[in-house]
C-alpha positions in Angstrom: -40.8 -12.2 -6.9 -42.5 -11.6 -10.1 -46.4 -12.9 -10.8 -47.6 -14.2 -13.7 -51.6 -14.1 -13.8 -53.9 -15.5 -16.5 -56.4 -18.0 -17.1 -56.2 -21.3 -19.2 -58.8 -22.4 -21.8 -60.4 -25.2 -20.0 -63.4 -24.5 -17.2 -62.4 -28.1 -15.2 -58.8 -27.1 -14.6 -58.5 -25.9 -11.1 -57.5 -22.3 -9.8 -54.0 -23.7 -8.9 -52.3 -21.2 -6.6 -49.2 -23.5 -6.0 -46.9 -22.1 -8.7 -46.3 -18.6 -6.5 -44.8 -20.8 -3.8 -42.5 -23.0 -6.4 -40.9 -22.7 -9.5 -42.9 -24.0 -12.5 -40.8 -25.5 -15.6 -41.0 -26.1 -19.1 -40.5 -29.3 -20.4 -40.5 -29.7 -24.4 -44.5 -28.4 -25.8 -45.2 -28.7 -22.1 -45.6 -25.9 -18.9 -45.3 -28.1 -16.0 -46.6 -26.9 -12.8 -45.0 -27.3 -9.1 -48.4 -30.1 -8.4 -46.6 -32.3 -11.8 -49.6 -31.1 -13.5 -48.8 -30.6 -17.3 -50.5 -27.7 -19.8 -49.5 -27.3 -23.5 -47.6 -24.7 -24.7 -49.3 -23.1 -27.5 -50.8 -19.5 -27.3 -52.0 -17.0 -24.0 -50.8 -17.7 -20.5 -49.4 -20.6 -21.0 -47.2 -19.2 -23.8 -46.3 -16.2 -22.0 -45.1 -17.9 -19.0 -42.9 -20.3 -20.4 -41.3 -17.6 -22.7 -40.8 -15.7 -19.5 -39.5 -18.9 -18.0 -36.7 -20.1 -20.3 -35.9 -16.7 -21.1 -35.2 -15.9 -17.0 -33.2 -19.5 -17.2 -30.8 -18.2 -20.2 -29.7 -14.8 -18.6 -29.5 -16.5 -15.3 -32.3 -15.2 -13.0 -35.3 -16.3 -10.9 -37.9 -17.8 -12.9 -41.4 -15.9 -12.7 -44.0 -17.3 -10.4 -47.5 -18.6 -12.0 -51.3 -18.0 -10.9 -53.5 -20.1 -13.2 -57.1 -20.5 -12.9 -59.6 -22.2 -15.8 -61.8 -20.1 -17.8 -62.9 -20.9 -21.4 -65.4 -17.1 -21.2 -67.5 -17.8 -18.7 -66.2 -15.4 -15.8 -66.2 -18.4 -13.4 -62.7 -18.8 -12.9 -61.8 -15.6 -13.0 -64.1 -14.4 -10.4 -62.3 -16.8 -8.4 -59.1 -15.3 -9.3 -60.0 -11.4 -8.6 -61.4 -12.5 -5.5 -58.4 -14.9 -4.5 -55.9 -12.0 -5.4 -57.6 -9.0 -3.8 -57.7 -11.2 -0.3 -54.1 -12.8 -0.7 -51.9 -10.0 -2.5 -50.6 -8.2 0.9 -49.5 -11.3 2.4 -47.9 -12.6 -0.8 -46.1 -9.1 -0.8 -45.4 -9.4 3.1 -43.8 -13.2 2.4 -42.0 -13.1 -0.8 -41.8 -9.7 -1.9 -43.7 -8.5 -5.1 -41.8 -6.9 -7.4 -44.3 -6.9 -10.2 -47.1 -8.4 -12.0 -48.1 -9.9 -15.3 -51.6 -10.0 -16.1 -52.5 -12.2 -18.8 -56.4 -12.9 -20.2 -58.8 -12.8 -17.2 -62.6 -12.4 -17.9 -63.2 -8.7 -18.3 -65.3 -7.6 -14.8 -64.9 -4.3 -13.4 -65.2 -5.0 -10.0 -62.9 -7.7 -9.8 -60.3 -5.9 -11.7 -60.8 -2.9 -9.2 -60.5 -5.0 -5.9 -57.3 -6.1 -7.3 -55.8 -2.9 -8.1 -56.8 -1.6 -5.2 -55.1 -4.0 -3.0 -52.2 -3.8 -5.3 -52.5 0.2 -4.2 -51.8 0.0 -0.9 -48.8 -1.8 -1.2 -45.9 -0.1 -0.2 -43.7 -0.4 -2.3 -46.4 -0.6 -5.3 -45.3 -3.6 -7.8 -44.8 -3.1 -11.2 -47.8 -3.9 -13.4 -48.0 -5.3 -17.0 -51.2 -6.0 -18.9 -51.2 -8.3 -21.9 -54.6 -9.4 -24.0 -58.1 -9.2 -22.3 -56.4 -7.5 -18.6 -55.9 -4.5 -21.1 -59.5 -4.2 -21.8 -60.8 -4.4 -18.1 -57.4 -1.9 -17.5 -58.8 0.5 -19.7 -62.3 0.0 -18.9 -62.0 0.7 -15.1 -60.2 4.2 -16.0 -56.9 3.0 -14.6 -55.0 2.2 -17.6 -52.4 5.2 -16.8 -51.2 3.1 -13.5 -50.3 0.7 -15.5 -46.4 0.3 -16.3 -46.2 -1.7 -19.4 -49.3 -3.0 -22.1 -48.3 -5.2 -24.9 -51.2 -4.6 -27.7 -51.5 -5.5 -31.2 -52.7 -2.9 -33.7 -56.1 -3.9 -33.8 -56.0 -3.7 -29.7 -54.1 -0.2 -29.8 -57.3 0.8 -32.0 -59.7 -0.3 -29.4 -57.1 1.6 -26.8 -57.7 4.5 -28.7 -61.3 4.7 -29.2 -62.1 6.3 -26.3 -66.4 5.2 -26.7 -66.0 1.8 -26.9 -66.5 -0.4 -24.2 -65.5 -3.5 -25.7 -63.1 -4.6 -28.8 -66.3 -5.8 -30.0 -67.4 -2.1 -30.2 -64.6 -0.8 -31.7 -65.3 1.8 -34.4 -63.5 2.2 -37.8 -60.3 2.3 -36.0 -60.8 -1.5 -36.0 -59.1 -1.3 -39.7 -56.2 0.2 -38.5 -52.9 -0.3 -40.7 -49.3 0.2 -39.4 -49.3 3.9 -41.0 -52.4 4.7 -38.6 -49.9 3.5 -35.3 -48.8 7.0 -34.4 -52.5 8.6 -34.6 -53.7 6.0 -32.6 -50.9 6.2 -29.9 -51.6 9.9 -29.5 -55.8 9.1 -29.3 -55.0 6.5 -26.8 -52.6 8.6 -24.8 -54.8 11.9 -25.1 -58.0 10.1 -23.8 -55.6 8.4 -20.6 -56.8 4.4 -22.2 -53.0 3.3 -21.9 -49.5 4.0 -19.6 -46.9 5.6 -20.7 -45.2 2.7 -21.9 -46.6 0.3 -24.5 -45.3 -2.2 -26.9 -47.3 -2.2 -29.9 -46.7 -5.5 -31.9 -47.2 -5.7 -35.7 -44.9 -6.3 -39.0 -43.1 -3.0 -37.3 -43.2 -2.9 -33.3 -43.8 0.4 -31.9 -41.8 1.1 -28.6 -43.2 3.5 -26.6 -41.4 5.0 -23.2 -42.2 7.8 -21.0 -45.1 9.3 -23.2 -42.8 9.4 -26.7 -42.4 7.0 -29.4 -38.7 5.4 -28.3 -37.7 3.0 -31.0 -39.2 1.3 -34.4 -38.2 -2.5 -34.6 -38.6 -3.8 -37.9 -35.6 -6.8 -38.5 -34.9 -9.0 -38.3 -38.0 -9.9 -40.1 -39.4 -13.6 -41.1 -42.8 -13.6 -42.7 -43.9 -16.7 -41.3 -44.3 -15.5 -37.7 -47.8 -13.5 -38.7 -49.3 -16.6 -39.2 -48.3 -18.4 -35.9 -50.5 -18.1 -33.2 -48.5 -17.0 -29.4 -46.1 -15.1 -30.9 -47.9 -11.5 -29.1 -47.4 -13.8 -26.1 -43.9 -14.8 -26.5 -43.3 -10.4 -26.8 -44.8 -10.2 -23.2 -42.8 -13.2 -21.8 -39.7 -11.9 -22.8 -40.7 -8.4 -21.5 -41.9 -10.0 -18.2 -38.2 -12.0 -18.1 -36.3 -9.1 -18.7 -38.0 -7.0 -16.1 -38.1 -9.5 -13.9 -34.4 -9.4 -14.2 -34.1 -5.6 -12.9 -34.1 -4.2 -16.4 -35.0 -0.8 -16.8 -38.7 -0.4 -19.0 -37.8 1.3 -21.7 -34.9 -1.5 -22.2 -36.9 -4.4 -21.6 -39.6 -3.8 -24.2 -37.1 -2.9 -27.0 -35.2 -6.0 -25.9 -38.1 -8.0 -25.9 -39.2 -6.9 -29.4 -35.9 -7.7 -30.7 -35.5 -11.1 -29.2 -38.8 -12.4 -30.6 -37.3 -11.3 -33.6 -34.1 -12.7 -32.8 -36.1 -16.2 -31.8 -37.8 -16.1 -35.2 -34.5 -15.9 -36.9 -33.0 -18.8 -34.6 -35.6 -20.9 -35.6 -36.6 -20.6 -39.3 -40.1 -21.0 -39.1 -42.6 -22.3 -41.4 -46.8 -21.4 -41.2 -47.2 -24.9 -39.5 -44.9 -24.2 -36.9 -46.2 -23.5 -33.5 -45.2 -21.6 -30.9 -43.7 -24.3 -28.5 -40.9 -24.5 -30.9 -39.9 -21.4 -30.8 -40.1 -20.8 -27.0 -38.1 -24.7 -26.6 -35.2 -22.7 -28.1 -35.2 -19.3 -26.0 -32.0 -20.7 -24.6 -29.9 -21.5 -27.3 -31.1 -18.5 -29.0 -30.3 -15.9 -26.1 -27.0 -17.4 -25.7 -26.1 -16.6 -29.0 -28.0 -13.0 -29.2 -28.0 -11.3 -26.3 -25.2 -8.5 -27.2 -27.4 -7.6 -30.6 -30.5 -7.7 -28.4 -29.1 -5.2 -26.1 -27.0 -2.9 -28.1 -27.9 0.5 -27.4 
């Protein structure tokens, strides 16, 4: 089983714990959860686990399982998560198997991210871990960001990974200006103060693959404009990487084959700037089916 952890932006939605036990679906601009409970589809968890959801329908394979508590920035549901997580994780693993985890936005607290990695330590075997959005800053902020398999940044989060004083993005020095020419610096600052694994996708006009330490592969096409001005399309990367890891790919394959495929969907789709991003994850099927050998050419 694969885990998909984040929050949603609304403090009265319950921490729902029902989708690791079921398979959650997508229905049109909708995530529907195992309880018939309906979120929209537009940017963060939700986005991310539908992507990884249609994408693990196309190519065949179990769909991800979903952990979803509500948290518009107050810590509340999130505390509730860390807790939750750090008590429950062994018996999850004992039950279903865990093969590996993808953490989405939870409110950055120390000690809750450090029960949870914790318990996640004492598995045996240890799960696979992805960190998307605010789970990188907490990652990097408890000093554990090198047991991390996979982060997802932007460039503007690959500068805060690579400022190795700043607590918070907030705090992020003049890195924060970063342009794609100023990538390869900032993987070697980030790498060189251990504030990211050894595998990243870094997610801008050019997306940065980087496996086992060393820059892997440069993804630049197919290349439609529009997509910088849609919001979820960071997220749609991660659910694609989460589907294709899910699906026993190897790491350094996945995140190529994930930046290519939101490519790929981007193509597919023909967006315009008022597009949003539950149209382009409603055609993940189609789109695979008529990809997949250019998103996996070696």
């Amino acid at each position: 089983m694969w885990l998909i952890a984040g929050t949603v932006p609304e403090n009265g939605f319950p921490f729902y714990t029902g989708g690791i036990w079921e398979d959650s679906k997508v229905e049109g601009d909708m995530l529907v959860l195992p309880n018939g409970k309906k979120l929209p589809v537009a940017r963060g968890a939700t986005a991310l686990a539908a992507t990884a959801i249609m994408a693990s329908q196309a190519i065949g394979k179990p769909v991800p399982r979903l952990l979803l508590v509500g948290d518009c920035g107050t810590g509340k549901g999130s505390d509730e998560a860390y807790t939750w997580l750090s008590e429950n994780l062994p018996s999850i693993a004992e039950k279903a198997g865990l093969e590996g985890l993808t953490f989405h936005y939870f409110y950055p607290d120390l000690d809750g991210h450090n029960r949870v990695f914790m318990a996640l330590e004492d598995l045996k075997p240890k799960p696979m871990l992805v960190a998307d959005a605010g789970f990188m800053y907490v990652a990097k902020m408890s000093g554990y960001a090198t047991s991390y398999d996979l982060f997802t940044p932007d460039i503007g989060e690959l500068a805060f990974l690579a400022d190795e004083m700043a607590p918070h993005p907030f705090y992020t020095r003049g890195f924060l200006l970063a342009e794609e020419e100023d990538v390869p610096e900032l993987l070697k600052r980030a790498r060189s103060h251990d504030n990211c694994p050894l595998n990243m996708i870094v997610k801008g006009k050019t997306d940065y693959i980087l496996c086992n330490g060393e820059l892997y592969a440069k993804v630049s096409e197919p290349s439609v404009e529009a997509m910088e001005c849609i919001g979820g399309t960071g997220d749609i990367v991660t659910g694609f990487a989460t589907a294709f890891l899910a699906a026993g790919y190897p790491i350094c394959k996945s995140a190529l084959q994930a930046a290519r495929a939101a490519r790929y969907l981007a193509l597919f789709c023909n967006p315009n700037p008022e597009t949003q991003a539950a149209e382009l994850i409603d055609n993940i099927g189609k789109m695979l089916r008529q990809n997949m050998e250019l998103i996996q050419k070696e």
